[in-house]
Backbone as ProteinMPNN parsed JSONL, in Angstrom:
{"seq_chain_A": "XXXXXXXXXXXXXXXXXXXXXXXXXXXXXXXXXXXXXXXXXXXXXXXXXXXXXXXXXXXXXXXXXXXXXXXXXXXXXXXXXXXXXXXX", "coords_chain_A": {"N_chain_A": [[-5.504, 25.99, 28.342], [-2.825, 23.735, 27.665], [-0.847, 22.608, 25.305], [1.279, 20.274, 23.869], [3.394, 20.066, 21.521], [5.323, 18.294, 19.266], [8.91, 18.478, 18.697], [9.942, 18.262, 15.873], [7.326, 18.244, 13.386], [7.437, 16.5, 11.338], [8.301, 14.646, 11.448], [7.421, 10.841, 12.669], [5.811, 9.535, 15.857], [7.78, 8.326, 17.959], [8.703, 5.644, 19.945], [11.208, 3.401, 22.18], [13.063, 2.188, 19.715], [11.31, 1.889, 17.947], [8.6, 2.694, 15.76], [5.156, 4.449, 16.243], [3.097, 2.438, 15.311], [4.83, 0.819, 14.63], [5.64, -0.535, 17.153], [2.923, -0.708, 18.146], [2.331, -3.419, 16.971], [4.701, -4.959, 17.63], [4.515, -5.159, 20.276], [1.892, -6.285, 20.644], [2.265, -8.75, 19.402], [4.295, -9.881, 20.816], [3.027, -10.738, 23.222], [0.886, -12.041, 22.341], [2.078, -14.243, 21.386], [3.283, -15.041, 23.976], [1.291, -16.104, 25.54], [0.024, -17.324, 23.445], [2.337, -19.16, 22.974], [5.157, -21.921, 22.741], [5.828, -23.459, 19.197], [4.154, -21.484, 17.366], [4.036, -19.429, 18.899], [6.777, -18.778, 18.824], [7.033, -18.63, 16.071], [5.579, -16.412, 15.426], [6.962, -14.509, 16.293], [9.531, -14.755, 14.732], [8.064, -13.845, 12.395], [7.489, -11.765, 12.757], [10.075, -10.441, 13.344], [11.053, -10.672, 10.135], [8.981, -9.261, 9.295], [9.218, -6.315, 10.488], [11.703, -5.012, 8.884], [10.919, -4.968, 6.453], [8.767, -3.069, 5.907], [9.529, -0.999, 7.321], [11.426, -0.698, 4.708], [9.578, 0.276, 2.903], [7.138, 3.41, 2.123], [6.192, 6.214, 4.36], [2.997, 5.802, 6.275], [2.187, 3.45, 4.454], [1.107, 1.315, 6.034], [-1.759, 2.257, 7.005], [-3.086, 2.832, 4.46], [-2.637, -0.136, 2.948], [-4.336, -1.6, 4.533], [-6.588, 0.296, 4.138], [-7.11, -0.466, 1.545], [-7.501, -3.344, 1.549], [-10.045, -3.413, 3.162], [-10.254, -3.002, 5.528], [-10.3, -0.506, 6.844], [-11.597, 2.571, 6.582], [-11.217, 5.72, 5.252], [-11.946, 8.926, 6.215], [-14.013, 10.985, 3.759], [-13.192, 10.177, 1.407], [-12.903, 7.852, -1.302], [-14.076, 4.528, -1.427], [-12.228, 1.527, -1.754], [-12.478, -0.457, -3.791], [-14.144, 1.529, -5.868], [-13.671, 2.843, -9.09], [-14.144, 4.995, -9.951], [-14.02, 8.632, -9.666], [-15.864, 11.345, -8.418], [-15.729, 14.58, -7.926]], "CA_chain_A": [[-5.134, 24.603, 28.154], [-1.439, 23.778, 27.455], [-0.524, 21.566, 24.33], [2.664, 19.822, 23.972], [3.848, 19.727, 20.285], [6.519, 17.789, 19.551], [10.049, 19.41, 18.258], [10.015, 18.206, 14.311], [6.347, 17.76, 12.873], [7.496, 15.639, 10.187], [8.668, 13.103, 11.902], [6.451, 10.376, 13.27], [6.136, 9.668, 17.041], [8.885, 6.779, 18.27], [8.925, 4.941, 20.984], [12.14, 3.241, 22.006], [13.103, 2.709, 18.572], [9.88, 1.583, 16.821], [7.612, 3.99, 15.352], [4.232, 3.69, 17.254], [2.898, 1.816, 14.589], [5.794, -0.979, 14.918], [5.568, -0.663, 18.73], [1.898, -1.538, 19.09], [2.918, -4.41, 16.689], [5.647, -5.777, 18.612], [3.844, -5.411, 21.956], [0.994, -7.284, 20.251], [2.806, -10.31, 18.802], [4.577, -10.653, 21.854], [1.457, -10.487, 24.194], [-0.18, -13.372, 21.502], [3.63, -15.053, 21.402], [3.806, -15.357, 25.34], [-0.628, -16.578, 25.402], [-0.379, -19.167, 22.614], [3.51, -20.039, 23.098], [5.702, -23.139, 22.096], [6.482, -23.231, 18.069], [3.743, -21.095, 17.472], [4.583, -18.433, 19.235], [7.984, -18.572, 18.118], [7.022, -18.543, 14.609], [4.794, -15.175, 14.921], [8.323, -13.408, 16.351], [10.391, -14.94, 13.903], [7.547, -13.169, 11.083], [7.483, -9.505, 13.385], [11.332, -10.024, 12.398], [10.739, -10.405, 8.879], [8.072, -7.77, 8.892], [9.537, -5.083, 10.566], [12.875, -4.623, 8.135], [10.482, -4.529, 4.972], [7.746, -2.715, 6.605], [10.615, 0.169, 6.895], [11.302, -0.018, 3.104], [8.14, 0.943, 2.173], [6.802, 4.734, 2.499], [5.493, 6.276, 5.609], [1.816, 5.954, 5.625], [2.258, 2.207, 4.062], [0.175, -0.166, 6.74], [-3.366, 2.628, 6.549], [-3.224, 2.212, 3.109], [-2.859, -1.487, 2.903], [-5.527, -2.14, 4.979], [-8.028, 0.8, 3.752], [-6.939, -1.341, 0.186], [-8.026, -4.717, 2.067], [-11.262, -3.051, 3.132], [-10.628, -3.13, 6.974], [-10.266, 0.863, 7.305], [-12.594, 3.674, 5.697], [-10.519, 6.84, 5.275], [-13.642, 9.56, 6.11], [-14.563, 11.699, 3.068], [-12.23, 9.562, 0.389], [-14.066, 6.722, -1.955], [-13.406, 3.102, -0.942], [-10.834, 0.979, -2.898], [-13.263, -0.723, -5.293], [-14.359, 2.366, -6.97], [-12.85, 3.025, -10.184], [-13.778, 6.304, -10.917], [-14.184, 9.736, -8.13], [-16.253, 13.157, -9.057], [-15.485, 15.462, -6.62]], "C_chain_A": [[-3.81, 24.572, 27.388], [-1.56, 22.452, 26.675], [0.964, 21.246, 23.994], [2.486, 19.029, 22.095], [5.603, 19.181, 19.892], [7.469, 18.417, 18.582], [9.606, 19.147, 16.614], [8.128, 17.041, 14.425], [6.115, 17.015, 11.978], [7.944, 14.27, 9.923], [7.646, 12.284, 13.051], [6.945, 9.549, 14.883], [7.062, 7.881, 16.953], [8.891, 6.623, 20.046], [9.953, 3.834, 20.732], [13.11, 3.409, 20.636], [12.563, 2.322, 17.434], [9.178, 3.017, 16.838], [6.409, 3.47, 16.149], [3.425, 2.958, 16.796], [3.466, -0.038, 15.076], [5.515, -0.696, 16.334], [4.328, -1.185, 18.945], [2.022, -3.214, 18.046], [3.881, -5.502, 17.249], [4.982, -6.236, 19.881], [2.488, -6.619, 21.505], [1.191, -8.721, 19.81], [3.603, -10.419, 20.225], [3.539, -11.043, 22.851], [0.955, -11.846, 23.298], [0.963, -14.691, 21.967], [3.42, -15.734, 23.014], [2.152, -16.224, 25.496], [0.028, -18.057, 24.884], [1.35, -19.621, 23.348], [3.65, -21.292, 22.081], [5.896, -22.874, 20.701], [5.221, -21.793, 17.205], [4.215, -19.501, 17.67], [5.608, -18.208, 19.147], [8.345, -18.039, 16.308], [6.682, -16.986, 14.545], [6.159, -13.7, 15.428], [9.1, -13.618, 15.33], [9.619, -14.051, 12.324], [7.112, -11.847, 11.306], [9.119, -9.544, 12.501], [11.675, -9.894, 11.09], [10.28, -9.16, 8.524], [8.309, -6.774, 8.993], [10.492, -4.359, 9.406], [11.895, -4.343, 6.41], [9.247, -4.162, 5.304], [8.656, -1.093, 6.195], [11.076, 0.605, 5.495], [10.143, 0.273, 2.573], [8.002, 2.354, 2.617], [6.255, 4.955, 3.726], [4.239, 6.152, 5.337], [1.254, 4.299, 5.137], [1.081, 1.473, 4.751], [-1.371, 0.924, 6.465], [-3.495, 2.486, 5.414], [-3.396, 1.132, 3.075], [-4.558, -1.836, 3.627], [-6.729, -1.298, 4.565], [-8.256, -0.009, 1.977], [-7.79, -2.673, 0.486], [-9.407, -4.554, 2.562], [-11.483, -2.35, 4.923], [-10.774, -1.622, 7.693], [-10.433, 1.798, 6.348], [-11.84, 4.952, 6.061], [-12.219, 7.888, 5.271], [-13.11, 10.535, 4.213], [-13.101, 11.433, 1.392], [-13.31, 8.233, -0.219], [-13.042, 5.496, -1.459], [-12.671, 2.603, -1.901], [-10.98, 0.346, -3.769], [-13.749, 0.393, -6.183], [-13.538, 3.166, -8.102], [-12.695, 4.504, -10.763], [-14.602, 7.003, -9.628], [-14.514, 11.22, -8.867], [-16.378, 13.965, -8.073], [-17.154, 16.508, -7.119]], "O_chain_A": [[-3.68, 25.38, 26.468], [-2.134, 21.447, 27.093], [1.752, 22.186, 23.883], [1.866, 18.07, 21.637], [6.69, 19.656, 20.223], [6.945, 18.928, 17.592], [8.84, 19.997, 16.159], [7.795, 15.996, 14.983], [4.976, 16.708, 11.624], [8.003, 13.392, 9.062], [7.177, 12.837, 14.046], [8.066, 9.085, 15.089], [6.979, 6.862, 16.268], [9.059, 7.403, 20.984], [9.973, 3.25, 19.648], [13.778, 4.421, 20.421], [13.021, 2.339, 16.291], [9.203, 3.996, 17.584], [6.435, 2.358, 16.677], [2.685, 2.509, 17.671], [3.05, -1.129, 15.464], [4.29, -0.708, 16.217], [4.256, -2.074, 19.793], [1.7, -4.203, 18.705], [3.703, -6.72, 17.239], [4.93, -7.365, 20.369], [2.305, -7.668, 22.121], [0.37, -9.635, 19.883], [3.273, -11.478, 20.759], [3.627, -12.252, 23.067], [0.611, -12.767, 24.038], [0.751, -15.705, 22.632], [3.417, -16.96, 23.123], [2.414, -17.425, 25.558], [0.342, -19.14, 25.377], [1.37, -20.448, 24.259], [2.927, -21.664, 21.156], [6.274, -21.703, 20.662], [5.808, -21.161, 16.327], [4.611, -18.677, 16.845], [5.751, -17.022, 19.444], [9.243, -17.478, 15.68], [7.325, -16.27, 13.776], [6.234, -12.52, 15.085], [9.508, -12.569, 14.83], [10.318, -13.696, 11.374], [6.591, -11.036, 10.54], [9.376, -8.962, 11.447], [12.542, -9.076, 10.783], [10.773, -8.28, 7.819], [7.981, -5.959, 8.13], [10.153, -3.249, 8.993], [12.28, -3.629, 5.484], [8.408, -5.005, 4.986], [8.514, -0.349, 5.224], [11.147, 1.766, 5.094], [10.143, 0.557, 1.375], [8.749, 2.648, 3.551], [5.79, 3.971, 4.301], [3.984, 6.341, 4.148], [0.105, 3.939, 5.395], [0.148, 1.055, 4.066], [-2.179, 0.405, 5.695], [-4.398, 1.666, 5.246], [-4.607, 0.936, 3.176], [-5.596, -2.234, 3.098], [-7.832, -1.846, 4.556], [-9.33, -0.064, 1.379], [-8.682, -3.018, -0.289], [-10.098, -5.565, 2.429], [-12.349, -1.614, 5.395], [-11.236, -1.482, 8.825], [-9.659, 1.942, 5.401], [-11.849, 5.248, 7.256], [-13.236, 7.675, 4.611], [-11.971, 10.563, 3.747], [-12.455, 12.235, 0.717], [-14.292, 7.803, 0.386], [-11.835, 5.468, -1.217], [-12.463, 3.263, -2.92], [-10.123, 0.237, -4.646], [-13.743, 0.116, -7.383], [-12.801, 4.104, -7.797], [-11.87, 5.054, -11.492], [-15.409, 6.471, -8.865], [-13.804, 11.945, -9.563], [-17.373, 13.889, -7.353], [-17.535, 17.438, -6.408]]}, "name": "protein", "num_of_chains": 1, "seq": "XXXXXXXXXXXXXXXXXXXXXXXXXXXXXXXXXXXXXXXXXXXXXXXXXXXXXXXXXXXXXXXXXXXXXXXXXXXXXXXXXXXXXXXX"}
């Protein structure tokens, strides 16, 4: 079985020139954008454009964090984001 590793491992995969992160983001607000439409759907592009540029100043890694912080994603064999104190 033949595996295709990509040239630099330290860099995260891109599509055009979103990371695949921002890419299923974009594709998703437009996809809602084009559905709902009218001011609406104008608004939720005008706040991808916001989002993306300070999305990028933050660290890589940034959005799983946030959300395993917000509750919506359980990192396996790590304590959840209410517990204050961790005994290995």
């Amino acid at each position: 079985m033949d595996e295709r590793l990509p040239q630099y491992l330290h860099r995260p995969v891109q599509i055009l020139w979103f990371g695949s992160d921002e890419f299923i983001l974009v594709m998703s607000t437009i996809f809602v954008g084009l559905i709902v439409g009218g001011l609406i759907g104008w608004s939720l592009v005008g706040a991808l454009l916001l989002f993306i540029p300070w999305k990028r100043s933050k660290p890589r890694g940034f959005l799983p964090h946030l959300a395993w912080r917000w509750g919506l994603l359980a990192f396996p064999h790590y304590p959840g984001p209410t517990q204050t104190r961790f005994y290995e």
